[in-house]
C-alpha positions as CSV (number, residue, x, y, z in Angstrom):
1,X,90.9,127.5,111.1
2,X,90.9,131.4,110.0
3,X,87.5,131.0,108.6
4,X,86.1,129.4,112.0
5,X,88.0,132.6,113.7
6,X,86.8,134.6,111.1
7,X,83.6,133.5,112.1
8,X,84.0,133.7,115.4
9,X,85.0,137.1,114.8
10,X,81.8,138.0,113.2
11,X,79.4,136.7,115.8
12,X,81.2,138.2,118.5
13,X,80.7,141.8,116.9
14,X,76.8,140.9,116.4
15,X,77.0,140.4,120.5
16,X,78.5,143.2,120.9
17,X,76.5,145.7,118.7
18,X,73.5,143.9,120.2
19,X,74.1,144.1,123.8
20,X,75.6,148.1,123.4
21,X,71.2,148.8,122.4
22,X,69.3,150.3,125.3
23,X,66.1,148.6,126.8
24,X,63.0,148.5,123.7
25,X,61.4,151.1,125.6
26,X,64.4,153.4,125.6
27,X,64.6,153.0,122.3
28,X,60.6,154.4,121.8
29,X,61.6,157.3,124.1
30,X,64.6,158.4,122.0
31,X,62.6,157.6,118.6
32,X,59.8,159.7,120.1
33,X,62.4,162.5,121.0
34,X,64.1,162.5,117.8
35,X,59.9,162.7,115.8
36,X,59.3,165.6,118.3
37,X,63.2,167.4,116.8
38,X,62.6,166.1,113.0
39,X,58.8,167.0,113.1
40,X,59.7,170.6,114.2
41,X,62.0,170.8,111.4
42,X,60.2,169.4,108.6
43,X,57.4,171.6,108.8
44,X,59.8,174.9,109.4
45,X,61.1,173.5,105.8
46,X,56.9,173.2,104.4
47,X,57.5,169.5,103.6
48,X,54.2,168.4,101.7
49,X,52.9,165.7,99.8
50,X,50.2,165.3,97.4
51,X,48.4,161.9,97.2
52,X,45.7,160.0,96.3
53,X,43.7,159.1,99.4
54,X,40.8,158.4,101.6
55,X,39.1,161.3,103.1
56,X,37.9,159.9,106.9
57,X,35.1,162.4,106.6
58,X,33.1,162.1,103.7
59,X,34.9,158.6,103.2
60,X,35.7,159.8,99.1
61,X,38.7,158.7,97.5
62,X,40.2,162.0,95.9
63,X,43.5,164.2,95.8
64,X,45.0,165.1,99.0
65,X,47.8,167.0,100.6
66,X,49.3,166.0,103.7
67,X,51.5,169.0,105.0
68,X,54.2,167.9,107.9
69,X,52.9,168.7,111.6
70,X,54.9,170.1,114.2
71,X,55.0,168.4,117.7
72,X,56.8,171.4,118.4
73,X,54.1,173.7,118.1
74,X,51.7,174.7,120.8
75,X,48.5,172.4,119.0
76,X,51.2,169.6,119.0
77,X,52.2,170.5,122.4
78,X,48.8,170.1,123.7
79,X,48.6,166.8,121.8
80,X,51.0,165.2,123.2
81,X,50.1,165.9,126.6
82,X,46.6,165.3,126.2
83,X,46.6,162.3,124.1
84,X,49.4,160.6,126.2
85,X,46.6,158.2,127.9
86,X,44.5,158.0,125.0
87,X,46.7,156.6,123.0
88,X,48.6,153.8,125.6
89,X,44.5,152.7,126.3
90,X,43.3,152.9,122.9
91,X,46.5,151.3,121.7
92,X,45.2,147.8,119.7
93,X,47.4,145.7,120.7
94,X,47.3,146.1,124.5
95,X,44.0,144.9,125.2
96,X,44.0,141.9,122.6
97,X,47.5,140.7,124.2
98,X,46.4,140.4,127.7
99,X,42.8,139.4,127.2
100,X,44.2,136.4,125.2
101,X,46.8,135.4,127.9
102,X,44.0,135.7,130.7
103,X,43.0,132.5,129.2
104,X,46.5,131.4,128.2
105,X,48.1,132.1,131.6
106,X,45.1,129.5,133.6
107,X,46.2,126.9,130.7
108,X,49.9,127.2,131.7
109,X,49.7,127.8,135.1
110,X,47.4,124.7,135.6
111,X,50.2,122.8,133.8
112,X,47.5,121.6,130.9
113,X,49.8,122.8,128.2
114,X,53.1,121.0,129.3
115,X,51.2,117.8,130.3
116,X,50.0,117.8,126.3
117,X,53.8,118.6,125.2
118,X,54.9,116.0,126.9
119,X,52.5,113.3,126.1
120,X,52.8,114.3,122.7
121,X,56.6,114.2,122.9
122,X,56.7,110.5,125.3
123,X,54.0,108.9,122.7
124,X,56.1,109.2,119.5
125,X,57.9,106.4,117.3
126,X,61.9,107.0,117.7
127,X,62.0,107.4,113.7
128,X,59.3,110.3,114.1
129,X,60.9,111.9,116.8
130,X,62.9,114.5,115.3
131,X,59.6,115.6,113.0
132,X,57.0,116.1,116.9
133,X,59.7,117.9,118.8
134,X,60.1,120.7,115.3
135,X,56.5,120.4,115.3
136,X,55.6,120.4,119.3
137,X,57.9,123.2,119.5
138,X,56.0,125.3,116.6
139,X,52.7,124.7,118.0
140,X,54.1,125.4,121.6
141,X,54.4,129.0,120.5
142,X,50.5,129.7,121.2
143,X,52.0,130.3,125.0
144,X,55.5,130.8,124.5
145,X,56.8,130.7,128.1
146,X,55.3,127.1,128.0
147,X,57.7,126.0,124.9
148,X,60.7,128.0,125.6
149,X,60.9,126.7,129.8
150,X,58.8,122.9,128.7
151,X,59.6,121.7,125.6
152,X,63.4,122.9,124.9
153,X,65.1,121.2,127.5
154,X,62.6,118.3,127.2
155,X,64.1,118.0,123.3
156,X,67.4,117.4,124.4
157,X,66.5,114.9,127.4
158,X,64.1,113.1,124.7
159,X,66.7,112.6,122.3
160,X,69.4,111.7,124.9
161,X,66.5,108.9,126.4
162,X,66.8,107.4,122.4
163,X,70.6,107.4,122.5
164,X,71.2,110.6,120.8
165,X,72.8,113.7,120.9
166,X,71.2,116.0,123.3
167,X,71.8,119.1,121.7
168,X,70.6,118.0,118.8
169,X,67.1,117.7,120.6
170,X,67.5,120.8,122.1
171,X,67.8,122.6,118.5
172,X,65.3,120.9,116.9
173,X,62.7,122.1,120.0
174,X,64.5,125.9,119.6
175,X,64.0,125.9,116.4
176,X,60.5,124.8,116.4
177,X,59.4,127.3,119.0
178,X,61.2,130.2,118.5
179,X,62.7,129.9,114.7
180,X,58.9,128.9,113.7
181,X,57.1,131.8,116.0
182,X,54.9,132.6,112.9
183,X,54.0,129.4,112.0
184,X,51.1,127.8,113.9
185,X,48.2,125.6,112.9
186,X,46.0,127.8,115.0
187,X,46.2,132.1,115.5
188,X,46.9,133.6,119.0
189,X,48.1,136.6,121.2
190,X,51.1,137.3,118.9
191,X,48.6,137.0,115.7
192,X,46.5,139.5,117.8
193,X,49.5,141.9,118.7
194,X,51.0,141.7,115.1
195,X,47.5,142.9,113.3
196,X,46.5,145.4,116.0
197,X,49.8,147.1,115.1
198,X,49.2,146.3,111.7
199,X,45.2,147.7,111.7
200,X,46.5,150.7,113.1
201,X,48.8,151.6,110.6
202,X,46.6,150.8,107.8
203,X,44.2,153.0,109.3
204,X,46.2,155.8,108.3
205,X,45.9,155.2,105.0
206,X,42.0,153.7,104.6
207,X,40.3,154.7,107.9
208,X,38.3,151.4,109.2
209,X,40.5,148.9,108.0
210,X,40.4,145.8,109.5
211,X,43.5,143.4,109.8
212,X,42.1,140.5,111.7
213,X,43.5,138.5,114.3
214,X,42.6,135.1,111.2
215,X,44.1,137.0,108.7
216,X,47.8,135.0,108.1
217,X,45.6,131.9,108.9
218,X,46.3,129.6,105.7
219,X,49.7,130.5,105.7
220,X,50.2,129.9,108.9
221,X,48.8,126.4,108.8
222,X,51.4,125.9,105.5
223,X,54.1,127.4,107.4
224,X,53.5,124.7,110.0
225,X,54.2,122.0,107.5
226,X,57.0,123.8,105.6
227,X,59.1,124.7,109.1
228,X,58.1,121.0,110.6
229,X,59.9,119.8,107.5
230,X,62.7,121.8,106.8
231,X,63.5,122.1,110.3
232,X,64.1,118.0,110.8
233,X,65.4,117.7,107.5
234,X,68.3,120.1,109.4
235,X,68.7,118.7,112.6
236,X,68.9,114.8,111.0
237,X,71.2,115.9,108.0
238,X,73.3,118.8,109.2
239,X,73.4,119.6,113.2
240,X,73.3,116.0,114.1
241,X,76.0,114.9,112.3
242,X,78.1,117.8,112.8
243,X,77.3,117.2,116.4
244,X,78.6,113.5,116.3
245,X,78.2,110.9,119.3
246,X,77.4,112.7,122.3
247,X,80.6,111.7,124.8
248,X,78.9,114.0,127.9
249,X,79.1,113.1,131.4
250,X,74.7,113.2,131.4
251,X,73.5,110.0,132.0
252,X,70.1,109.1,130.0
253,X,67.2,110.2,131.6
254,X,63.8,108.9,131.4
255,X,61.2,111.4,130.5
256,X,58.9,110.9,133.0
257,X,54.9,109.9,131.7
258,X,51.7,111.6,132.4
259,X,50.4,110.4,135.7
260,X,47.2,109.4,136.8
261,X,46.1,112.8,138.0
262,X,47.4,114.7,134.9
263,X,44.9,111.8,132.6
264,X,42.2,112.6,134.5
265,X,42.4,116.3,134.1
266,X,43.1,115.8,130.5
267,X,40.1,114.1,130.6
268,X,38.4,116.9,132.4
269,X,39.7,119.5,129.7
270,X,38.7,117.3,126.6
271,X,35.0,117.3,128.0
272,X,35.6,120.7,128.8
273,X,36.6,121.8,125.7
274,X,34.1,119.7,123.6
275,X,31.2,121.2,125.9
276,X,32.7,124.8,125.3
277,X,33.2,123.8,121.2
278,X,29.2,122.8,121.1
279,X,28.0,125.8,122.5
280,X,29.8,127.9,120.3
281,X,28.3,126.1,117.2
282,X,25.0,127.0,118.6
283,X,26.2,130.3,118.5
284,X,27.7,130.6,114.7
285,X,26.3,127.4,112.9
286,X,22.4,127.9,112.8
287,X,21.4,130.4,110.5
288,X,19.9,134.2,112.6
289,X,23.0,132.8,115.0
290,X,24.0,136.0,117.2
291,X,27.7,135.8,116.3
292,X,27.1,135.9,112.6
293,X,27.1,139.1,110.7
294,X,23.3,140.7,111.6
295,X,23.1,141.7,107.9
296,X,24.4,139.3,105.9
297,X,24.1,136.5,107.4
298,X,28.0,135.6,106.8
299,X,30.8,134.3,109.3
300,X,34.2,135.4,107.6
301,X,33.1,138.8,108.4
302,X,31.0,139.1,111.6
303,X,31.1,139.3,115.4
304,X,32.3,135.5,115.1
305,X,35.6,136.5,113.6
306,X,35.6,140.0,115.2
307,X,35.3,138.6,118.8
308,X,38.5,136.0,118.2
309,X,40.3,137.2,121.1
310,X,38.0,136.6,123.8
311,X,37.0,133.0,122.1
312,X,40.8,131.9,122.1
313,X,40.8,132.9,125.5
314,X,38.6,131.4,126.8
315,X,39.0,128.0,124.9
316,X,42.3,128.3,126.9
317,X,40.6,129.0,130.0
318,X,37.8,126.7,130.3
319,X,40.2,123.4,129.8
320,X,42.5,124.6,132.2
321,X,40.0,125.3,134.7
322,X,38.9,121.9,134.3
323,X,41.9,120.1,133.7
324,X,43.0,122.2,137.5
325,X,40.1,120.4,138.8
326,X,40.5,117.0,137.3
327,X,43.9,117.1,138.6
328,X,43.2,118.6,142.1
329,X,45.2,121.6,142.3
330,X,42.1,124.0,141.8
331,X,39.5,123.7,144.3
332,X,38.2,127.2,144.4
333,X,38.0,130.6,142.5
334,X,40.8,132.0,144.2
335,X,43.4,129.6,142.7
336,X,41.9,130.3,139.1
337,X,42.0,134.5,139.6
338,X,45.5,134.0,141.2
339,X,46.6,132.1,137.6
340,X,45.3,135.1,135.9
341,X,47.0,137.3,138.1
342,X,50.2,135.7,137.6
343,X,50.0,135.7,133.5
344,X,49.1,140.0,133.9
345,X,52.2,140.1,136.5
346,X,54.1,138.5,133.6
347,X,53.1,141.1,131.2
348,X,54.3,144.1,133.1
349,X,57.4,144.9,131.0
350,X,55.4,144.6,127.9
351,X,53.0,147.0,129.3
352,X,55.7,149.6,129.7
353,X,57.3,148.9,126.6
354,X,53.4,149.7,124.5
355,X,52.9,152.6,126.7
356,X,55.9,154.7,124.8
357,X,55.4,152.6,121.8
358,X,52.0,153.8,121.3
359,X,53.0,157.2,122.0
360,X,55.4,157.2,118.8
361,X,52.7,155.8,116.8
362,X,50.3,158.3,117.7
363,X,53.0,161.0,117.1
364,X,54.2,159.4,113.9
365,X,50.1,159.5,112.2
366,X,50.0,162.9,113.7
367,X,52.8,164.4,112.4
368,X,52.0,163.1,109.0
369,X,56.0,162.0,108.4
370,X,54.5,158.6,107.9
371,X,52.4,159.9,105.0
372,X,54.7,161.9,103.5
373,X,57.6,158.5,103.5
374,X,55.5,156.5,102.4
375,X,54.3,158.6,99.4
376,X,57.7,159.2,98.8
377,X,58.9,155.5,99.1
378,X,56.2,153.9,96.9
379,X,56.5,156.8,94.4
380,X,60.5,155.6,94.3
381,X,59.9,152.0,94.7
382,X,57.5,152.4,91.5
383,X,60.0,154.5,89.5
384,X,62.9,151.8,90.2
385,X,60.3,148.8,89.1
386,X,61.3,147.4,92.5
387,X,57.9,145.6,93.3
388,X,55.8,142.0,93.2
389,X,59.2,139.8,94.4
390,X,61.8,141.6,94.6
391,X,60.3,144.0,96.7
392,X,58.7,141.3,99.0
393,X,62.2,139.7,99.2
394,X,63.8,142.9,100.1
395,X,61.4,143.4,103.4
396,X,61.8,140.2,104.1
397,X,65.9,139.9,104.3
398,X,65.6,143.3,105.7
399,X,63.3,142.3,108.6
400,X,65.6,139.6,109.0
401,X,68.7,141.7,109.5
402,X,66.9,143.9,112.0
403,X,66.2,141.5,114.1
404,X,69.5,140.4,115.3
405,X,69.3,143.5,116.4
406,X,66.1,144.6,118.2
407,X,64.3,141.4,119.6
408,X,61.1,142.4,120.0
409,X,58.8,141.7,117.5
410,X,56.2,143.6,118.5
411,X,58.8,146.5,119.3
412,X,59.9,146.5,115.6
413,X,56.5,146.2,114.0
414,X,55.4,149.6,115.7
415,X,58.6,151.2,114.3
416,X,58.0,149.3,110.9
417,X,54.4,149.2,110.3
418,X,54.1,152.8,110.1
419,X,56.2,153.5,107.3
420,X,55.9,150.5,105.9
421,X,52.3,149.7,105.6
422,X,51.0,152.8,103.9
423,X,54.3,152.2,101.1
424,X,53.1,149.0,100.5
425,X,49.0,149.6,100.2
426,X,49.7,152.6,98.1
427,X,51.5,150.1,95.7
428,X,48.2,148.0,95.9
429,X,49.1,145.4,98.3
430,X,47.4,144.7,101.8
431,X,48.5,144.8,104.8
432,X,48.3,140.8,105.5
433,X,50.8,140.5,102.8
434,X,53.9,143.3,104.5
435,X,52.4,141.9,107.9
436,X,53.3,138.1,106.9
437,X,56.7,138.9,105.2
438,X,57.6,141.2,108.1
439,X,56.9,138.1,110.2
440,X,58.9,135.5,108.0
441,X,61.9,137.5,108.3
442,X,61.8,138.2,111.9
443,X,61.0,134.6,113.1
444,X,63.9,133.0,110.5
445,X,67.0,134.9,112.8
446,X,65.1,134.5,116.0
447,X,67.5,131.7,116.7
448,X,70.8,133.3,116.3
449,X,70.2,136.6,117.3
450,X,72.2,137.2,121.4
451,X,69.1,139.7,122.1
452,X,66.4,137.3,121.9
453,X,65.0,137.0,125.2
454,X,65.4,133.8,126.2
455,X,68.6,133.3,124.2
456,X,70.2,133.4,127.9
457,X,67.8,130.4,128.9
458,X,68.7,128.5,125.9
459,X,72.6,128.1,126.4
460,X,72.4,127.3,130.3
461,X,70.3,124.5,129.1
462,X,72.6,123.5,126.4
463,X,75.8,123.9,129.3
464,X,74.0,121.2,131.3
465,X,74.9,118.3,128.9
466,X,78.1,120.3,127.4
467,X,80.1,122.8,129.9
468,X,82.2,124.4,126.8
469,X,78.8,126.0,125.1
470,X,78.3,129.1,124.7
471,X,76.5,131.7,122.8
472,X,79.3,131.4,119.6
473,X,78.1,127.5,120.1
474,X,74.8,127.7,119.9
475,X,74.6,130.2,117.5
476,X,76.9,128.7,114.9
477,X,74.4,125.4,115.5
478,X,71.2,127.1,114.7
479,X,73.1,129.3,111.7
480,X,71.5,126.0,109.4
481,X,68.1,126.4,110.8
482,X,68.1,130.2,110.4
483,X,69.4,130.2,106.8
484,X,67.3,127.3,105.9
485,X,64.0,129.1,107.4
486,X,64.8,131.9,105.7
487,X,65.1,130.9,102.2
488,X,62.5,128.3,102.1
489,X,59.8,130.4,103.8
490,X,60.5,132.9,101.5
491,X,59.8,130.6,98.4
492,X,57.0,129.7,100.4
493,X,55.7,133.0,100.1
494,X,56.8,133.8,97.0
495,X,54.5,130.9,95.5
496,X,51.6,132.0,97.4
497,X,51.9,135.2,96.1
498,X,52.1,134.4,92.1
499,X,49.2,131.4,92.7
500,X,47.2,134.7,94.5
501,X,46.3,132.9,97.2
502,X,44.1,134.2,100.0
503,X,46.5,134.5,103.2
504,X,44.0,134.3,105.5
505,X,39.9,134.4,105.7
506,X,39.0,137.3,103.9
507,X,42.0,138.4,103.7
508,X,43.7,139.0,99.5
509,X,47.3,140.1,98.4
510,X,46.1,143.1,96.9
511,X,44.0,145.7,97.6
């Protein structure tokens, strides 16, 4: 009983240290503050570094010396004001995000990506059940709304339907979609956010670089089966049974099947799709194709791969339009813009949040803090030996602690990619690499962490088949999942990177 309280105790501090942070983008503004103070400082004290680097100009790899900038000053003054739109439009991330989700938000909004959850869910075996909700719920995460409002609740009614414990179903979905947010067997807007934070910083360090929106691809697409696997080995070995016979008041419900409407605009998208899929080929397969490199004639690098984005947007869009129409809820243009409207509408706190994220970006390359920590870091980091694993391990469980803390992930990256990066690629290792061990650690304590965003969402479901959960509850069910995640992934990793696997097309471990 003292170790439950104990317990108890422990998560109710993590709550409370959570809920006492300010809003994300209060947090850019005082980071932002505090570089403008530290900045000032730093260069009153001469702070230099001497490095081996790129030169953006002559593009010459020789010695350099990065001397700390002051935003203080009147040329950093006049940056700031001047840049302040320059760098919220030119920001990478912004337009990738919302360009993606044009496409994604006419999917969702058209209800194409909750009919397929649920016929995927309703057409299972009862002994495979656990192993499609984990994996429905780690694929769902391509439009996240869609998984988080769809296919959490629809876990728990699922498993109630076969007899079994609701909540059990419910943390199997939660942990699929939000525990396994970096896995996928396909990239989309968060792989797009994640790498345009990620190109950014790297182009600090080796102007040009490219971090492409494929480039955690394989991983990915291993994570998938890894998280799928682990995560129902969990729910079937440790949360069910800890759970016991469900005892609710809930009466079995009957998950309801795709109607006659919904088959035909599946049938609609399918076509859809496939017509969309053909005329792509034309466009990359044939050799002199348009989206393949001009040059070289190659697709891993080339407008194909480069122009990602807009194709996963619109192979969202096209099938949803259709699949609209098929169904008979879109009869004009209107209806479709008004979808895309909605998805943007959604977006509007994420646009405030990059507009002062992109500012502290732009203020941390110009003030050249970043360079000079992350000289500094890798120069210690070599010294110590702390590299290869251990030092991949390290980011990892660090990520992981940070984010039961700050739930953003995009938030964090732009506070961690700057310094981070740059350490990492000056001890010879890409930017895929940090940006995949980053993510590993921040989706493993998704599920536990108060601050996620729709941690809220997730207990009033859970209170509808038991009245006495609450966050402690939930929490202490997906602890399993989280630790589990956490640890395997990591081995996961860890093999990938002593086999020197590729993580992505194109993209290497090391530099």
């Amino acid at each position: 009983m003292e170790k439950v309280k104990k317990k108890k105790g422990i998560l109710n501090g993590i709550e409370k240290v959570g809920n006492a942070l300010p809003h994300p983008a209060t947090i850019f503004i005082l980071l932002c503050a505090g570089l403008v103070l530290l900045s000032a400082v730093l260069a009153k004290m001469g702070v230099n570094v001497t490095y081996t680097g790129v030169d953006s100009h002559t593009m010459e790899v020789k010695e350099m010396t990065a001397n700390v900038i002051s935003l203080l000053s009147p040329d950093g003054i006049r940056f700031m004001f001047e840049s302040a739109v320059s760098n919220f439009t030119g920001f990478a991330p912004l337009g990738t995000v919302l360009v993606a989700l044009l496409g994604v938000g006419v999917a969702e909004g058209t209800g194409l990506i909750g009919t397929l959850l649920r016929k995927l869910v309703t057409s299972t075996p009862k002994r495979l059940i656990t192993v499609v909700v984990v994996f429905a719920g780690i694929i769902s995460n391509i439009a996240s709304d869609a998984g988080y409002v769809i296919l959490i609740p629809l876990g728990a009614i699922v498993f109630l339907s076969f007899g079994r414990h609701p909540l059990a179903g419910l943390a199997a979905a939660f942990a699929g979609v939000s525990g396994g947010f970096s896995a996928n067997i396909i990239f989309g807007p968060t792989d797009a956010l994640l790498s345009g934070i990620s190109q950014e910083a790297a182009a600090s360090v080796v102007p040009g670089y490219e971090v492409g929106i494929a480039s955690n691809w394989y991983f990915l697409i291993a994570s998938t089966v890894l998280i799928t696997i682990v995560g129902t080995i969990i729910t079937e070995k440790i949360v069910e049974p800890r759970l016991g016979e469900y005892k609710g008041k809930k009466q079995i419900e009957k998950v309801e099947g795709i109607s006659k409407e919904e088959k035909r605009g599946l049938l609609f998208a399918g076509l859809a799709l496939l017509i969309f899929a053909v005329f792509m080929a034309i466009l990359v397969v044939p050799e002199g194709s348009p989206l393949r490199n001009p040059e070289t004639g190659e697709i891993l690098k080339s407008p194909f791969m480069s122009s990602m984005v807009a194709i996963i947007s619109l192979a969202f869009m096209i099938p949803g339009i259709a699949f609209g129409i098929g169904k008979g809820e879109i009869r004009n243009d209107k209806q479709v813009v008004s979808l895309m409207s909605k998805s943007m509408a959604s977006m509007g706190g994420y646009i405030v949040l990059v507009f002062f994220a992109a500012q502290f970006v732009a203020y941390f390359n110009y003030t050249k803090i970043g360079t000079v920590v992350a000289v500094n870091g890798a120069d210690f980091l070599k010294n110590i030996g702390l590299t290869g694993v251990p030092l991949i391990i390290a980011f990892i469980a660090v990520s992981a602690f940070i984010n039961l803390f700050m739930g953003s992930a995009s938030a964090k990256w732009a506070i961690m990619a700057p310094v981070f990066i740059p350490m990492f690629m000056d001890l010879g290792y890409t930017p895929e690499l940090i940006q995949m061990a980053y993510r590993i650690g921040d989706s493993s304590t998704n599920i536990i962490s108060p601050l996620m965003t729709y941690f809220a969402l997730i207990v009033a479901f859970a209170e509808v088949y038991d009245e006495d959960t609450g966050i402690g509850t939930l929490i202490s069910t997906m602890v399993p999942y989280s630790i589990g995640f956490l640890i395997c992934w990591s081995i996961l990793l860890v093999a990938w990177f002593l086999l020197g696997l590729p993580l992505g097309p194109g993209a290497g471990l090391f530099m």
